[in-house]
ZAKE-787213 format. One line per 4 residues: their letters; for each residue x, y, z of N, C-alpha, C. Coordinates in Angstrom, 3 decimals. Example, Ala and Ser with C-alpha at 12.3 -4.5 7.8 and 13.67 -1.06 7.14 Angstrom:
// residues 2
AS> 13.190/-5.690/7.800/12.300/-4.500/7.800/13.200/-3.300/7.800 ~ 12.850/-2.250/7.080/13.670/-1.060/7.140/12.900/0.030/7.870
//
This chain:
// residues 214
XXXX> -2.846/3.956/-36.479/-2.311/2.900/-35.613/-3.396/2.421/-34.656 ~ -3.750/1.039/-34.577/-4.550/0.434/-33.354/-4.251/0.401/-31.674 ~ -5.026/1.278/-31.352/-4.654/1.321/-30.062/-5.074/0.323/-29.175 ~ -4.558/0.712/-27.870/-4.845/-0.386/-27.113/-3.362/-0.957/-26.594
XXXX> -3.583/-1.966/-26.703/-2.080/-2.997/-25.867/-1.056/-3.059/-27.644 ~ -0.137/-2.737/-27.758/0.579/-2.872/-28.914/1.840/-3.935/-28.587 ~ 2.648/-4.281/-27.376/3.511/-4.685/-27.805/3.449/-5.926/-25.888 ~ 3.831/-7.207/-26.557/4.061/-8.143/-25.263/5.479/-8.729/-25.669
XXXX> 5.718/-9.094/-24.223/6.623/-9.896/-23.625/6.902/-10.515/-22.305 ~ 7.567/-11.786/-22.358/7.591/-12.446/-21.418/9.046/-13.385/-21.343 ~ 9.248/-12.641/-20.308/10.662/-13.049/-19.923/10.991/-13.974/-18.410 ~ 12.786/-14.544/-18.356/13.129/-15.006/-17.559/14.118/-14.232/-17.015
XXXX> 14.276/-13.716/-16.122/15.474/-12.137/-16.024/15.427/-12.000/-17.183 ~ 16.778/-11.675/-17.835/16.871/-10.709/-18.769/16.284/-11.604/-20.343 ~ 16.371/-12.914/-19.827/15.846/-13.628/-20.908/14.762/-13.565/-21.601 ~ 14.596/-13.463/-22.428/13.359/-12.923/-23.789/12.705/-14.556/-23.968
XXXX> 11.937/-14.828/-23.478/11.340/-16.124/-24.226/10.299/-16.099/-25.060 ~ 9.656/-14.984/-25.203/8.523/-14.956/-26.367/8.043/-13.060/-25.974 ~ 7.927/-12.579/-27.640/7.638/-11.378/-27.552/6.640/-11.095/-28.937 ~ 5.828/-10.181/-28.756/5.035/-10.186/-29.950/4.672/-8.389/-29.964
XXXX> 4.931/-8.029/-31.319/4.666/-6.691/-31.008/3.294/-6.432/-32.749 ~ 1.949/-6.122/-32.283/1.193/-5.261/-33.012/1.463/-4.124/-34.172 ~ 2.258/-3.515/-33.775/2.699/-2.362/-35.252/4.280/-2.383/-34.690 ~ 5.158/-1.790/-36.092/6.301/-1.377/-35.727/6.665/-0.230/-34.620
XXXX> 7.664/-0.649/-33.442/8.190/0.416/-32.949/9.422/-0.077/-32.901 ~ 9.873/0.857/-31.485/11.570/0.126/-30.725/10.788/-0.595/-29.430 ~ 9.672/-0.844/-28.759/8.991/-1.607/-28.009/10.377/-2.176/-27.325 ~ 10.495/-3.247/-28.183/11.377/-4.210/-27.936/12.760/-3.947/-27.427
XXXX> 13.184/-2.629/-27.753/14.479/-1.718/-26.975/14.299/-1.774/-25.649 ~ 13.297/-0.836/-25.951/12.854/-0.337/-24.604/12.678/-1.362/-23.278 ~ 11.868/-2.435/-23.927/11.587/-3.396/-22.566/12.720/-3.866/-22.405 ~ 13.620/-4.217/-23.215/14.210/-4.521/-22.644/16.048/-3.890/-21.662
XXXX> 15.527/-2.633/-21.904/15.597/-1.629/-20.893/15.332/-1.819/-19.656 ~ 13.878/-2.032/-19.779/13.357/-2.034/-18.710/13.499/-3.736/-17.860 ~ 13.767/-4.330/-18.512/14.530/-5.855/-17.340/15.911/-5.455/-17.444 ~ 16.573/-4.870/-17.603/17.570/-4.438/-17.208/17.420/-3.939/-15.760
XXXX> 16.955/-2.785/-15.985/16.597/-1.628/-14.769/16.005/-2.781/-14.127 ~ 15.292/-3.274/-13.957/14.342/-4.342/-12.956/14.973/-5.577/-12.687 ~ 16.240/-6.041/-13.333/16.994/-7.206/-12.660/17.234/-7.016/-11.148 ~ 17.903/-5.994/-10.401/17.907/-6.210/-9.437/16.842/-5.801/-8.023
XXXX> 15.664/-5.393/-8.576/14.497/-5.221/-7.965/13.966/-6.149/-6.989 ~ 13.012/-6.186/-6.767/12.309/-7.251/-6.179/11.192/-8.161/-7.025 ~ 11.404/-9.209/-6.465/10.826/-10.438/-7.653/9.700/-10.791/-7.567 ~ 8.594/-10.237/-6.640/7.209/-10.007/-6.915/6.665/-8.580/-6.885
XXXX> 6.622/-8.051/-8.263/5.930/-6.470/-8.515/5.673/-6.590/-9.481 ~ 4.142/-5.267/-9.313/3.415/-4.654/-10.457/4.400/-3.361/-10.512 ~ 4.709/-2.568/-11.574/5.475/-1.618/-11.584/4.740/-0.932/-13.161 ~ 4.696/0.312/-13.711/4.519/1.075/-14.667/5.500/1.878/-15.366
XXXX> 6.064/2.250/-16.525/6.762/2.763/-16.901/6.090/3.864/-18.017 ~ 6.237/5.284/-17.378/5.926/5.846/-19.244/6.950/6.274/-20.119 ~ 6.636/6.104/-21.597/7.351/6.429/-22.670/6.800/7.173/-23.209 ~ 7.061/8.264/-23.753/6.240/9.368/-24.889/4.952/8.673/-24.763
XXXX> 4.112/8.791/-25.184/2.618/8.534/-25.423/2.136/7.021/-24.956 ~ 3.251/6.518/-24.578/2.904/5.239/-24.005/3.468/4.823/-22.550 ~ 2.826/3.499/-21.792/3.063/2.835/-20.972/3.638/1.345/-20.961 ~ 4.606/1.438/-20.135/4.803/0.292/-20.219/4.254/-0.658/-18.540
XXXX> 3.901/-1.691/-18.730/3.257/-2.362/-17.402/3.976/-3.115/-17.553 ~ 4.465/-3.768/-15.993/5.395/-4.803/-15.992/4.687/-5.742/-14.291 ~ 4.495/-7.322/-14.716/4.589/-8.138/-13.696/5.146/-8.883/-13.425 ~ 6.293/-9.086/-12.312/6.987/-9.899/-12.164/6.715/-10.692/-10.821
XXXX> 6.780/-12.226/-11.470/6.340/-12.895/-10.373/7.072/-14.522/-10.202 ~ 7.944/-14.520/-9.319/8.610/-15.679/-8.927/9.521/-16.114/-10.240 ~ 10.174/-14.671/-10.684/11.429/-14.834/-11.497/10.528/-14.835/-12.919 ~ 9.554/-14.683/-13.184/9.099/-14.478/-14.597/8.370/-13.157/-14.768
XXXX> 8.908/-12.590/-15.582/8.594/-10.959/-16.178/7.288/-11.115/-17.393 ~ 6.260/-10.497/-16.819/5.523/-10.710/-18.491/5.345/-9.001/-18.527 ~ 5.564/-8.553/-19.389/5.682/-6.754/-20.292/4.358/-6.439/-20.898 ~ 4.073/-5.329/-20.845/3.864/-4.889/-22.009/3.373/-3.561/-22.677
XXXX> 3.225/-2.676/-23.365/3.411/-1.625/-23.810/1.814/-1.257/-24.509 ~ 1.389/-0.100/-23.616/0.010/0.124/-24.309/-0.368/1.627/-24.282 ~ -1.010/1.929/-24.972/-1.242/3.905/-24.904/-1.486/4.271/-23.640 ~ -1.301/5.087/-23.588/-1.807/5.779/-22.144/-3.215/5.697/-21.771
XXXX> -4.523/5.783/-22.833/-5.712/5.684/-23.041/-6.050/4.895/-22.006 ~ -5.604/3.551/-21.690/-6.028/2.081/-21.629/-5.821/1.939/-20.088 ~ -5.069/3.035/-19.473/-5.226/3.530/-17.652/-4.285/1.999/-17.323 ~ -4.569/1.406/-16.362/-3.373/0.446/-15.390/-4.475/-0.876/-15.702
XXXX> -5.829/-0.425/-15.216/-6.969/-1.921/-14.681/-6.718/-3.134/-16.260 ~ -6.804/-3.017/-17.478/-6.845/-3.478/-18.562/-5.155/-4.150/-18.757 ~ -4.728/-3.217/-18.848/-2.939/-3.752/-19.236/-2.697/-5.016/-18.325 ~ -2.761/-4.841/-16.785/-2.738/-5.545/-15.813/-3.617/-6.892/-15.672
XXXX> -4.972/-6.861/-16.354/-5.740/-8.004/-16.537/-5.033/-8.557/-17.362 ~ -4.574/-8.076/-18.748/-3.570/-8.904/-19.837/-2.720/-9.556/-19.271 ~ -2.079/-8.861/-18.513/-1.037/-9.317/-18.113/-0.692/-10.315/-17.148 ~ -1.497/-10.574/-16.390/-2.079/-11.844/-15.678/-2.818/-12.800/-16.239
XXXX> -3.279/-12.325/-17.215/-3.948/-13.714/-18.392/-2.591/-14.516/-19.221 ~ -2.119/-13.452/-19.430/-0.597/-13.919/-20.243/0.242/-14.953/-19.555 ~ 0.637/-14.541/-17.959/1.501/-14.638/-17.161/0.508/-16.541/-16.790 ~ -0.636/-16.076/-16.536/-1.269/-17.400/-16.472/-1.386/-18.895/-17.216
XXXX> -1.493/-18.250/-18.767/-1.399/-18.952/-19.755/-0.300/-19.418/-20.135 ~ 1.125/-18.905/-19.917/2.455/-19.049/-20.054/2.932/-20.003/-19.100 ~ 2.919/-20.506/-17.917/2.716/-21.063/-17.085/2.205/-22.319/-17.057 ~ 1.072/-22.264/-17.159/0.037/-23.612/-17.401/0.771/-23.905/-18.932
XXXX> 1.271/-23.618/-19.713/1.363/-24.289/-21.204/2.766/-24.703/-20.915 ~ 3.537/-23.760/-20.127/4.942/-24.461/-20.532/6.011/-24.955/-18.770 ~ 4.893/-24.686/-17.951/5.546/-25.143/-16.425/7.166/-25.349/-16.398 ~ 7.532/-26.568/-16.076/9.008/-26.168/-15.275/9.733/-25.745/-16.532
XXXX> 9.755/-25.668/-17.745/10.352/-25.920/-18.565/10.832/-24.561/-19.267 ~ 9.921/-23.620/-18.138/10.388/-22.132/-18.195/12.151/-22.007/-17.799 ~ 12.007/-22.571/-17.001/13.084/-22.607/-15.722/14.530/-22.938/-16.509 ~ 14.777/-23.276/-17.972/15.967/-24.176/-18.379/15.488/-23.358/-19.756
XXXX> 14.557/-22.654/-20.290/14.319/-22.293/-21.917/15.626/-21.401/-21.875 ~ 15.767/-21.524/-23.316/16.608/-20.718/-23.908/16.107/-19.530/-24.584 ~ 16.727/-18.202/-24.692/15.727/-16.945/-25.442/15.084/-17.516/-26.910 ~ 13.907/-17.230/-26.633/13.114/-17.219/-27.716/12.211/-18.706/-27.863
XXXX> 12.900/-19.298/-27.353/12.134/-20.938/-27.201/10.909/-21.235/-27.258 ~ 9.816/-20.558/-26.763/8.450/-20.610/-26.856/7.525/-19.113/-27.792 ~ 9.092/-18.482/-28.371/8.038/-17.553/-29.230/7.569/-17.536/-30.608 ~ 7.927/-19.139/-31.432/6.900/-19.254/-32.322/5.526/-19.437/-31.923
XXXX> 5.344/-20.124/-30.904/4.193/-20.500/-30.591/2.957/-19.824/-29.524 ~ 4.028/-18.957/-28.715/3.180/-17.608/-27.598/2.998/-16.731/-28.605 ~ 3.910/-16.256/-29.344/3.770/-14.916/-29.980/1.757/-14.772/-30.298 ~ 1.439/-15.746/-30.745/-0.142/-15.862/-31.184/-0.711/-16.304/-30.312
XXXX> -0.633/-15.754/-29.276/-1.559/-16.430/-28.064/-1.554/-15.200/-27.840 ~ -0.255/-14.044/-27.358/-0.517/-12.646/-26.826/-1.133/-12.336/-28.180 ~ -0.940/-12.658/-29.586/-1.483/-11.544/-30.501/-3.397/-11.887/-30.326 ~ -3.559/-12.665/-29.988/-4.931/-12.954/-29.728/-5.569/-12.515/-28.868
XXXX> -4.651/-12.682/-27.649/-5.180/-12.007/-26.330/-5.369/-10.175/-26.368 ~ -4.273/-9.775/-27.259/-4.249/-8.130/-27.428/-5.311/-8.349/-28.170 ~ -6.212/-8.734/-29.130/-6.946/-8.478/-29.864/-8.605/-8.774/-29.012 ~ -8.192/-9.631/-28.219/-9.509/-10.260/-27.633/-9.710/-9.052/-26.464
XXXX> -8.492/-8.265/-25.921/-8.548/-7.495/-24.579/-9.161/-6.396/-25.693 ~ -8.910/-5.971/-26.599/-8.957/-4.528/-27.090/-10.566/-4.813/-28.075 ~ -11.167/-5.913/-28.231/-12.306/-5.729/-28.998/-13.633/-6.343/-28.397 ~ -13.190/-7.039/-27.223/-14.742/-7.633/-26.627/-14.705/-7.056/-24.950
XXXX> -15.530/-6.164/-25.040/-15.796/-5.464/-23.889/-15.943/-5.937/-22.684 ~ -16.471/-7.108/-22.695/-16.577/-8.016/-21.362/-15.528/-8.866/-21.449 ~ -14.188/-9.039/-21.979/-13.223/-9.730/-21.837/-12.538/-9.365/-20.817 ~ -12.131/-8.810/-20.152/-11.589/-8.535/-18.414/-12.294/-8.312/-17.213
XXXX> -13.599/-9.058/-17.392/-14.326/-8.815/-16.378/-13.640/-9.723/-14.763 ~ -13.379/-10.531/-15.187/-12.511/-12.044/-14.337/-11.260/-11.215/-13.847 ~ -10.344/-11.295/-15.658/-9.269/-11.187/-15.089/-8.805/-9.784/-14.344 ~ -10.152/-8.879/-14.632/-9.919/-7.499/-13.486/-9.772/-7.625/-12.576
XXXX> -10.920/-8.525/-11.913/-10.331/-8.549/-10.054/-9.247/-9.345/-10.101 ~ -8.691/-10.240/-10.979/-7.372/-10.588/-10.719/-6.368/-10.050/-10.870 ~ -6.155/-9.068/-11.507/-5.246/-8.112/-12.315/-5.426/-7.270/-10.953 ~ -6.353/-6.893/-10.347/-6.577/-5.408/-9.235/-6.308/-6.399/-8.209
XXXX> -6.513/-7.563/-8.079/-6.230/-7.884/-6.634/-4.942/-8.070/-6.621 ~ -3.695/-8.637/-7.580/-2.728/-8.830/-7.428/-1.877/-7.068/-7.289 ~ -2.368/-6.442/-8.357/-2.134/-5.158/-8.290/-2.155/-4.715/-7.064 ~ -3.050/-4.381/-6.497/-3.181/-4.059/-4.990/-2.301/-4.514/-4.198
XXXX> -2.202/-5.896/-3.695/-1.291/-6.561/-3.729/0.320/-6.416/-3.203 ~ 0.364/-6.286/-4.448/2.082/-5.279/-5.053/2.309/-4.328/-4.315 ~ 1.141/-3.326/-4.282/1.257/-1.956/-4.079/0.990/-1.933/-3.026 ~ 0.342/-2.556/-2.027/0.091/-2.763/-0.721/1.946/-3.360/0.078
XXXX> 2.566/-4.312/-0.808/3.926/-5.047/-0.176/4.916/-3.671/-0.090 ~ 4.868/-2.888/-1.306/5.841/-1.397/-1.942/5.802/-0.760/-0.785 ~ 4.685/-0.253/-0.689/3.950/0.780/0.226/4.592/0.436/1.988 ~ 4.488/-0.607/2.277/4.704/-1.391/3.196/6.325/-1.250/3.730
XXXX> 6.567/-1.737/2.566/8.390/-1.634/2.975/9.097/0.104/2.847 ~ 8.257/0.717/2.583/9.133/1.804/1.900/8.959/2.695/3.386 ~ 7.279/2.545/3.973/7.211/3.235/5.235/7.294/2.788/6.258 ~ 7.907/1.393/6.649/8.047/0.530/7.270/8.735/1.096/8.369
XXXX> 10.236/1.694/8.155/11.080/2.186/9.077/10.269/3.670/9.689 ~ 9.318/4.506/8.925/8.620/5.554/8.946/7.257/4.716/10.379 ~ 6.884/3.776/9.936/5.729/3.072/10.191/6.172/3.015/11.830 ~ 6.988/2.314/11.720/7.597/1.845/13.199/7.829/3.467/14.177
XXXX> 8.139/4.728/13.691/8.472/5.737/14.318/6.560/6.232/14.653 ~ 6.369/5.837/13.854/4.865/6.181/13.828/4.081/5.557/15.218 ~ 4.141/4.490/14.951/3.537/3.450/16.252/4.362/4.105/17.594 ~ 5.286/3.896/17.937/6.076/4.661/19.135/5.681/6.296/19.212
XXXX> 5.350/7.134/18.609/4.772/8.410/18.746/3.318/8.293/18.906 ~ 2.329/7.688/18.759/1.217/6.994/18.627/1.151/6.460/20.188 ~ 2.227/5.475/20.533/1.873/4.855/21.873/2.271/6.558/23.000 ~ 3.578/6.592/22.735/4.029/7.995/23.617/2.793/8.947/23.671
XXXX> 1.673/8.924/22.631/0.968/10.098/22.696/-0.048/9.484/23.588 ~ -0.577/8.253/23.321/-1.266/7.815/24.305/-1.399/7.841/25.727 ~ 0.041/7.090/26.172/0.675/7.540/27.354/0.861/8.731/27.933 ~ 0.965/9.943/27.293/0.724/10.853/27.312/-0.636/11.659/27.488
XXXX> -1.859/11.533/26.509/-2.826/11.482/27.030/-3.256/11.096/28.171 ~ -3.138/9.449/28.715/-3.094/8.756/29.815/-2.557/9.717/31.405 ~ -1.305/9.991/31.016/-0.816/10.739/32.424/-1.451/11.979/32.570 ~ -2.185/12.858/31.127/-2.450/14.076/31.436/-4.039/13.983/32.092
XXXX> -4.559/12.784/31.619/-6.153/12.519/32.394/-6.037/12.192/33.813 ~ -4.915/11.206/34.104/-4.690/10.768/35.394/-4.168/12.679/36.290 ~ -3.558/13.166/35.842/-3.312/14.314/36.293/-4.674/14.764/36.640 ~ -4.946/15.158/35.787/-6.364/16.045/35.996/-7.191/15.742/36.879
XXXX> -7.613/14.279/36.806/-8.072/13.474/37.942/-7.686/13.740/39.368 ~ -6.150/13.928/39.464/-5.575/14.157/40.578/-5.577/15.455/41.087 ~ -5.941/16.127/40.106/-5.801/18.018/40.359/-7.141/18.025/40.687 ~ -7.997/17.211/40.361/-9.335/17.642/40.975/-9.670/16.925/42.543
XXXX> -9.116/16.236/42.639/-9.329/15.126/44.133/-8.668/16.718/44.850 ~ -7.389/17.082/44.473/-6.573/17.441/45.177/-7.616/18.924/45.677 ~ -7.996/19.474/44.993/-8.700/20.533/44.626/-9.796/20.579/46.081 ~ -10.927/19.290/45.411/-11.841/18.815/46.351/-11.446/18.910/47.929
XXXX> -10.552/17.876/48.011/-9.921/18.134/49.596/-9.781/19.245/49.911 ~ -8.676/20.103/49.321/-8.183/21.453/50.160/-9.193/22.220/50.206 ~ -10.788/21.940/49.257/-11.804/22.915/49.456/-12.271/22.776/51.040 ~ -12.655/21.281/50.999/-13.543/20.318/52.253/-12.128/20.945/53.726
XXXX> -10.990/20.833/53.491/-10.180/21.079/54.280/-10.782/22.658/54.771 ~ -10.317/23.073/53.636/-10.742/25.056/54.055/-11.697/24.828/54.170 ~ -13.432/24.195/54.184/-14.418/24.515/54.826/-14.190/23.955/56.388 ~ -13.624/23.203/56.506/-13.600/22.354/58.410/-12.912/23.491/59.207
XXXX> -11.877/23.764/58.285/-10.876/25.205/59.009/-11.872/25.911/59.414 ~ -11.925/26.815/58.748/-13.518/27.842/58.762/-14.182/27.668/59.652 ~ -15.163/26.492/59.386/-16.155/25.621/60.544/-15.793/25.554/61.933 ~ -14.634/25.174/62.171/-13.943/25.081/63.354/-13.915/26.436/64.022
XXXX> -13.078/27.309/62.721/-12.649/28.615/63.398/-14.071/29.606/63.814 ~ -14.972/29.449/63.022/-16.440/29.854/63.590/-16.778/29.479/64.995 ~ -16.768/28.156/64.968/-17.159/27.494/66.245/-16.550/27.832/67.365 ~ -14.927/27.875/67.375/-14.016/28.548/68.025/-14.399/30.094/68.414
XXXX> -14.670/30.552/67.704/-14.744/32.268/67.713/-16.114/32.111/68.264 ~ -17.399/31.666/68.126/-18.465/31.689/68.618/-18.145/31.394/70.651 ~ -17.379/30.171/70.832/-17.308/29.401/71.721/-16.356/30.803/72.556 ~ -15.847/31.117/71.819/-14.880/32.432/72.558/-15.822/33.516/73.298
XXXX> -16.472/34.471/72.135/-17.227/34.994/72.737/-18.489/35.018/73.282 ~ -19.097/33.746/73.243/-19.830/33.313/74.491/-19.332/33.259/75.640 ~ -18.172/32.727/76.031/-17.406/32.841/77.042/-17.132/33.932/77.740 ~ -16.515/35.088/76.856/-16.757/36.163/77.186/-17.396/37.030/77.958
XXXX> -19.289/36.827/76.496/-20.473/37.560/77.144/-20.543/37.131/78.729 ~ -20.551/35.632/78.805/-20.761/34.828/80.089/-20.355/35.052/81.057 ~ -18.634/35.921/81.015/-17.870/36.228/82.268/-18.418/37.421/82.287 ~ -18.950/38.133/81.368/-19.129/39.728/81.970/-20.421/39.992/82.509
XX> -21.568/38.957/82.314/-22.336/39.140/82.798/-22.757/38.424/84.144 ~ -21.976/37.368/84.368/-21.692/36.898/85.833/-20.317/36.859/86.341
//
């Protein structure tokens, strides 16, 4: 079996508008499994799915799903460039007209555009050089918005323990500050005491010597 990317699709929710699969499997079960599970998701994500020995990559972006199913070998960066070449090309060829297709409507004619593109991603080595940083920047992206919302309510407890600690820091320096002024004085205080009481005690018994000897 040829590895690499084996099975595409590109959908409208649950709608199938063009699918093309490389060797026989159930591919085609499965994904569409998987827009099932992902109908009520959120409508801009990169997301991954594994199956026995395979992956499935999924991008969904402003209500259009493009799929697709590749060995595990082939890691996230590659599937994800496809899949933004696909999602690109699908788009530019068939614009609003996504929006009203009926299942299957454009898959005499996509089906050989992904079978080209799987063949062009899996045999010319410099074929995702482009669509990598596009594939990783949108990727990122995704995973940067996920990431975002999930620790968001976490995020916010974070910042308030963060400021409290600050503030905290803050009063314990201002303290210290103050424990040392305070410190300083009562030293300077107890030396004047002292000073005084010397002077006093000197001034005493001079007085003293003074009466006893006149």
């Amino acid at each position: 079996m040829k590895m690499g990317i084996l099975y595409g699709m590109v959908a409208r929710g649950q709608v199938v508008l063009a699918e093309f699969s490389a060797t026989q499997t159930n591919a085609s079960t499965v994904a569409r499994q998987i827009l099932e599970k992902m109908s009520q998701g959120k409508n801009n994500s990169n997301s991954s799915f594994s199956h026995d020995r395979y992956i499935f990559h999924v991008k969904r972006t402003d209500g259009l799903t493009v799929l697709c199913m590749a060995d595990d070998a082939s890691g996230r960066r590659i599937p994800f460039a496809f899949l933004e070449e696909i999602h690109q090309k699908f788009v530019k060829t068939y614009g609003r007209a996504i929006q009203s297709a009926s299942g299957y409507a454009m898959n005499e004619e996509f089906s050989r555009v992904m079978s080209q593109q799987m063949e062009h991603f899996l045999t010319d080595p410099n074929a995702d050089r482009l669509n990598r940083l596009k594939g990783e920047m949108s990727q990122v992206r995704s995973v940067m918005i996920d990431n975002i919302e999930k620790v968001l309510e976490r995020g916010d407890r974070l910042v308030l323990l963060v400021e409290k600690t600050s503030t905290m820091q803050g009063n314990s320096l201002r303290f210290k500050k103050q424990s040392r002024r305070y410190k300083n004085a009562m030293w300077w205080s107890n030396c004047k005491i002292t000073v005084t009481l010397i002077v006093l005690l000197s001034l005493i018994i001079t007085y003293i010597l003074f009466a006893f000897v006149f």
